[in-house]
N, C-alpha and C positions, 0 to 999 in steps of 0.2 A: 619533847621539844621538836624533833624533828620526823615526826608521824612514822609514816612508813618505816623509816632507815629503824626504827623503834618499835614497831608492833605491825612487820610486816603480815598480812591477811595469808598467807605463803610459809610458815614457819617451816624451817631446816631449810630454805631458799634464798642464796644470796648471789644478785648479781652487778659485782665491780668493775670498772674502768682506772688503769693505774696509769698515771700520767710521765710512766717510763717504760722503756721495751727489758722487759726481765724475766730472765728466763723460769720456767715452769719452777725446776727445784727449790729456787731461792722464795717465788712467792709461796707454794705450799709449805716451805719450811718456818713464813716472818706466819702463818697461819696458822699451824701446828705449834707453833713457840705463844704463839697471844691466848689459844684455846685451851694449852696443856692437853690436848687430844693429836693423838694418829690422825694425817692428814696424807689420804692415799690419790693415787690419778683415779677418775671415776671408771668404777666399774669391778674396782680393786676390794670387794667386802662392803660391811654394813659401817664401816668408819665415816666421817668424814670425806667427802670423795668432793675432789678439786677441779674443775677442765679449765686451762690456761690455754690460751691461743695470742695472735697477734693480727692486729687490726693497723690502718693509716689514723691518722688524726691526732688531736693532741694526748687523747691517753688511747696510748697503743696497745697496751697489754688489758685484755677482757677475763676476768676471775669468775667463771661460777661454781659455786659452792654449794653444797647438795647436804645433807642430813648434818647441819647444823646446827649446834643445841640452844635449844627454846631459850635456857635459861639465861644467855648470853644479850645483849641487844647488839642489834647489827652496829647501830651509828658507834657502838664501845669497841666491838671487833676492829672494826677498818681503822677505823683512830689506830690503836694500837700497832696493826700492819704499817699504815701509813707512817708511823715514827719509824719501826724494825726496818721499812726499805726506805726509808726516808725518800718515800715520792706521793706525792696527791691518791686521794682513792676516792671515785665519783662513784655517790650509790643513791640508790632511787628515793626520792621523796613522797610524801601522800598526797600531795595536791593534784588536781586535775593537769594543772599546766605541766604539758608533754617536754619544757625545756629545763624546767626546773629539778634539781639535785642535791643532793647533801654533798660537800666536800670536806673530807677528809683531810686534812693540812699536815705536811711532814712533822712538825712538831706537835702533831695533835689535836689542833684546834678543830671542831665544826662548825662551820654556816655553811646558810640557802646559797647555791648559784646558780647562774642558768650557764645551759651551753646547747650551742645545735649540732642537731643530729643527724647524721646521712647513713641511711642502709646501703651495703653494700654486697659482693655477691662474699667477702671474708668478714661482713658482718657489722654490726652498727658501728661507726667513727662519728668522734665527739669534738669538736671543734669551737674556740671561740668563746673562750670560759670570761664568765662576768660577773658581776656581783649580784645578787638579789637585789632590788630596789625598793620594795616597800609592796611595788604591785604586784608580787607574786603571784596572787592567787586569782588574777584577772586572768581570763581566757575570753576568747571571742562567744562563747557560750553560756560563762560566768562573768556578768559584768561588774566592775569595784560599785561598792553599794556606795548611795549619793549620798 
């Protein structure tokens, strides 16, 4: 249902945006609790390996996840995090459209939203979360068919 977050072309690669500032232990621990796997800082063995940093914007904590098992879908992963820290978790969708995301809702739920995005020199901040509309998959290069 939600492409990407689902049958990422990247498998063991996951990268989230948590709509709280928390620190490194707590999210590789709501990670390591949802996968029943060792969940190490990267660089720490062939487990699981996590890099948490912190970003401005509305989700300030950035999650990526490194040898993450196939068998898992991402959009079930985050869900599940997302209840454990009871905070939002924004993770990438398969449409073309660059604003568009799977959200992760504290109690679990997913749907499409969009949010904009600003690089920065401590990394991408996400701002300005909305709801999907219908036109998602419209892009200036993909126009909605007539």
């Amino acid at each position: 249902m939600f492409g990407m977050a689902d049958g990422d072309p990247t498998p063991g690669l996951w990268n989230w945006a948590i709509g709280k500032r928390i620190d490194a232990d707590r999210v590789c621990g709501a990670i390591a609790g949802t996968l029943e796997r060792t969940v190490t800082p990267l660089g720490a063995g062939d487990a699981v390996m996590c890099d948490v940093y912190l970003v401005g914007g509305d989700f300030p904590t950035l999650a990526d996840i490194y040898l993450a098992p196939a068998e898992v879908t991402e959009a079930t992963a985050a869900s599940a995090v997302a209840v454990r820290l009871d905070a939002a978790v924004l993770l990438p969708d398969d449409s073309l459209n660059p604003s568009r995301y799977v959200l992760a809702e504290p109690d679990g739920t997913l749907r499409l939203v969009h949010v904009d995005e600003i690089e920065t020199d401590d990394g991408p901040e996400r701002r300005g979360l909305r709801p999907c509309n219908g036109d998602c998959d419209r892009t200036p290069e993909r126009p909605a068919a007539a």
